[in-house]
N, C-alpha and C positions, 0 to 999 in steps of 0.2 A: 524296629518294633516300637519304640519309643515314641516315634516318632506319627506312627498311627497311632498307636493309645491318646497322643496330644490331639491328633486331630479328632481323633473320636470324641473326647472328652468337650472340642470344641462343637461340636455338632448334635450332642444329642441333650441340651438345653434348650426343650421343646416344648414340655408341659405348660408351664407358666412362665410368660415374659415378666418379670419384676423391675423394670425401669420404664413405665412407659407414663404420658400424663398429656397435661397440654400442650397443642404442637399451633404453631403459627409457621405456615409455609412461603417466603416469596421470593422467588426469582425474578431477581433486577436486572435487565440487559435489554435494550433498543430495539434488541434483531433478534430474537429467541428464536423462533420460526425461521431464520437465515442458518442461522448457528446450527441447530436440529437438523438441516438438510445435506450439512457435510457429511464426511466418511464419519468421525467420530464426536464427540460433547466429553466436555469438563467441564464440573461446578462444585463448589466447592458447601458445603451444610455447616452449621453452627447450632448447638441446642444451647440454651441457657437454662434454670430456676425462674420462675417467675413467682409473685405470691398473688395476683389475682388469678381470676379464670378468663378476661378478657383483657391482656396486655395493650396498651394502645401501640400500634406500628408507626415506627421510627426512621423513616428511611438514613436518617445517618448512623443506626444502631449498627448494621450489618459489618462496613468496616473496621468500626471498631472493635466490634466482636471478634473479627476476623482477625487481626490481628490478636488480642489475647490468647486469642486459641491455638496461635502457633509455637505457646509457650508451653508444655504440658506442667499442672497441678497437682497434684495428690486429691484437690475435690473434682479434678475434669469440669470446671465450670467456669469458664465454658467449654463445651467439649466441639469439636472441629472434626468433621470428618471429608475427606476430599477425594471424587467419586473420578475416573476416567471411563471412558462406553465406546468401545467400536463393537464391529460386528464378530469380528476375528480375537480383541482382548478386552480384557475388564479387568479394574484396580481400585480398589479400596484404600483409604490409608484414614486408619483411626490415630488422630497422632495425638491426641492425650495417652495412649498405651503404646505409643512410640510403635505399632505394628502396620500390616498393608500387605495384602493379599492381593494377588495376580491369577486371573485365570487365562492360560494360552490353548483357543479354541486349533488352532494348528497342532501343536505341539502336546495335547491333551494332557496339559499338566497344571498343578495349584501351586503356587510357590508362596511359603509366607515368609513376610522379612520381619526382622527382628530392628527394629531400626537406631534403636539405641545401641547394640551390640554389636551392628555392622556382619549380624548372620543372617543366614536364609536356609531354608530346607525347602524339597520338591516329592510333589508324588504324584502317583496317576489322580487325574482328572476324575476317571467312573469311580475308584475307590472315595475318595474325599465325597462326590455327590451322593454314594448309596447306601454311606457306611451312617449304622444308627439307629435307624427305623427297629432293627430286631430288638436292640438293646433296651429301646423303650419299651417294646409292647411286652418284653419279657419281665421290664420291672414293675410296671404297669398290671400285670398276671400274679407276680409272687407277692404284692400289697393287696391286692382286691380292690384296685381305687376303680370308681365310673368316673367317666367324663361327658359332659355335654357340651355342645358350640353352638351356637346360633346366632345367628349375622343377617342382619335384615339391613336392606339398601334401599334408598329411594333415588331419585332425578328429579331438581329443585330447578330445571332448566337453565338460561344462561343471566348473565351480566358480565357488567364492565369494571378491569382494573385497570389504572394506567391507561385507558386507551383500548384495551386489549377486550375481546369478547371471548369469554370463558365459559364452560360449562361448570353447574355446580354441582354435586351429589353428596349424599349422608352416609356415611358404613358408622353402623353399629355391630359392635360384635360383643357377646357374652359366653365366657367360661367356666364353666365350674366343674371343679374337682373334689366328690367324698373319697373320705375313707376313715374306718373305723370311728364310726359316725362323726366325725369334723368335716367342713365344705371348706372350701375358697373358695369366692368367685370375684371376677373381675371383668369389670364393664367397660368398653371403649366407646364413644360416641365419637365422632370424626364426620367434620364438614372439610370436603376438596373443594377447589377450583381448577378445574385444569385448562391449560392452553391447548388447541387443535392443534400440536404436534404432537411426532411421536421420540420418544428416544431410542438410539439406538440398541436393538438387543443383540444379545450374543447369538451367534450359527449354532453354536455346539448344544448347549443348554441352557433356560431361562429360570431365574435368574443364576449367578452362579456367585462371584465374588461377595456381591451385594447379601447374598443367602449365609452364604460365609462368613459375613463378618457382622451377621443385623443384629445380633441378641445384646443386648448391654450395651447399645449406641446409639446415636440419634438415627440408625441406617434402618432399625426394624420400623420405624413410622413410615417409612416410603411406600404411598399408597400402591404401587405394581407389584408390592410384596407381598402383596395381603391374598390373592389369589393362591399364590405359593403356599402359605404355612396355613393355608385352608385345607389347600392337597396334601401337607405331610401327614394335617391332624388327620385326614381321612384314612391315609396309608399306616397310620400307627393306630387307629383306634382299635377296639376288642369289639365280642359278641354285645359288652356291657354298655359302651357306648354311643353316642347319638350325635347327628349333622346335620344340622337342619337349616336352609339360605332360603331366601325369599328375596322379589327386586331386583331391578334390571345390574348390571356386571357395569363396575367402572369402566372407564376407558384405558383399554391397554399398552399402559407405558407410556402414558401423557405424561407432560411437565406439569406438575401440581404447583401454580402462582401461590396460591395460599389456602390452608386448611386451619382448622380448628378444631380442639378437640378437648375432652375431659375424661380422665382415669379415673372408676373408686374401685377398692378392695375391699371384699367383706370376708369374716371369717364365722362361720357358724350364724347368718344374717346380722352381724356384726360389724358396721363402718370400722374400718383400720385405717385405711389410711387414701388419703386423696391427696394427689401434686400436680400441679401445674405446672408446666414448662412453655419458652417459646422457641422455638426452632427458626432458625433464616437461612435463604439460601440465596447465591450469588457467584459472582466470578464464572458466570457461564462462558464458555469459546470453545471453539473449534477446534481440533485434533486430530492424527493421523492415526491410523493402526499400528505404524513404526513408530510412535512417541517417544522419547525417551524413558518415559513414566515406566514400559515396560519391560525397562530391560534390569536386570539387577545390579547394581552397581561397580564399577571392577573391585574396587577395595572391602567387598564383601566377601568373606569366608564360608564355604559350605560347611552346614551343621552336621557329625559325626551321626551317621545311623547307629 
């Protein structure tokens, strides 16, 4: 029981994302489109703080970043998150929180590691995906809070990075939350680039690890996410609530080269607070569905139900 309570608790932090800001995207590799065409993709992400809204990109930043972030912090900054994708498994590993989440579309199970601990725990796959939705909309009913979304997208057509001919697109997304007359709202504006490939998704369900582990990480900017916690807000919303999209649908599960984006937060029409961050991404290669990545380690201990 515990053990779903954790998970639940993980899962239904859905209302308001609270870590999000400016994101700089790029994936550095020669053969991206070679790599994308195997059985599986690994690449490893990097979020930093920035204090402009326009970082200038660095291509020696990434290694170095990379490295730092193998070291975890008490401010996670920089924070490292390292992503594995086949059809059959999916692996997360936020290693500032020392954790990494596996989803096994075979074996319909979620297993999270405790990485610092050298523990793990397992459960069904449909409970971990379905568990939550009620929980919100029930809290969601006893506050009296309305919600609105609305997400307007454009197609800014292509260019070139590195060589590379990209598509570009805009998501904007706005949220706002009353209740007993106080508002949040928070605004994301977000330019992609994405590469004409696709990444590998999962057979069983889309997304699943990634969905798992996106709130409080650099993993919720990932543009193929954003479809998803479109569809949760819709499945959690009330009679009180409203969804409103307009503009063409990014491209499904492309490699985003580089994005851009800006976060504000207002309370009661009230600027609170704006951050910028830059995000990099790198280390892409090739991978098997057998990885090693998916297997739990022998010198791990199962966690006591």
């Amino acid at each position: 029981m515990a053990i779903v309570v954790a998970w639940t608790m993980r899962l239904v932090r859905v209302l308001v994302v609270a870590f999000v800001g400016m994101v700089v995207v790029i994936v550095r590799s020669a053969s991206v489109a070679d790599t994308v065409a195997t059985a599986g993709i690994a690449y490893d992400t990097v979020l930093k703080l920035v204090s402009t809204p326009d970082p200038p990109l660095r291509a020696a930043d990434f290694a170095a970043d990379f490295q730092a972030g193998l070291t975890p912090t008490s401010s996670c900054t920089p924070d490292l998150v390292r992503r594995y994708m086949t059809a059959e498994r999916e692996r997360i590993d936020e290693v500032c929180k020392q954790e990494a989440t596996i989803v096994d579309c075979e074996s319909r199970t979620v297993t999270a590691l405790d990485l610092q601990h050298k523990q793990y725990s397992r459960i069904s796959l449909d409970l971990a995906y379905d568990d939550g939705i009620a929980e919100m909309r029930a809290l969601s009913d006893k506050v009296g809070s309305t919600s609105t979304l609305t997400i307007e997208r454009s197609a800014h057509g292509t260019r070139k990075i590195d060589g590379a001919v990209i598509d570009e697109y805009v998501n904007v997304r706005t949220q706002n939350i009353a209740s007993s007359g106080l508002s949040l709202t928070t605004r994301d504006s977000w330019t992609y680039d994405f590469l004409p490939a696709s990444l590998p998704q999962l057979s069983c369900i889309k997304p699943a690890a990634a969905w798992l582990s996106a709130y409080g990480s650099p993993q919720q900017y990932a543009p193929e996410l954003q479809p998803f916690f479109t569809d949760r807000f819709k499945k959690m919303a009330g009679p009180r609530d409203l969804v409103t999209e307009s503009g063409p649908p990014m491209p499904d599960w492309s490699i985003p080269l580089y994005g851009v984006g800006v976060h504000v937060q207002r309370q009661s029409n009230v600027p609170v607070w704006t951050q910028y961050f830059e995000m990099e991404s790198g280390n892409v290669r090739a991978i098997q569905s057998d990885d090693p990545a998916f297997t739990v380690p022998a010198d791990f201990t199962k966690m006591a139900h």
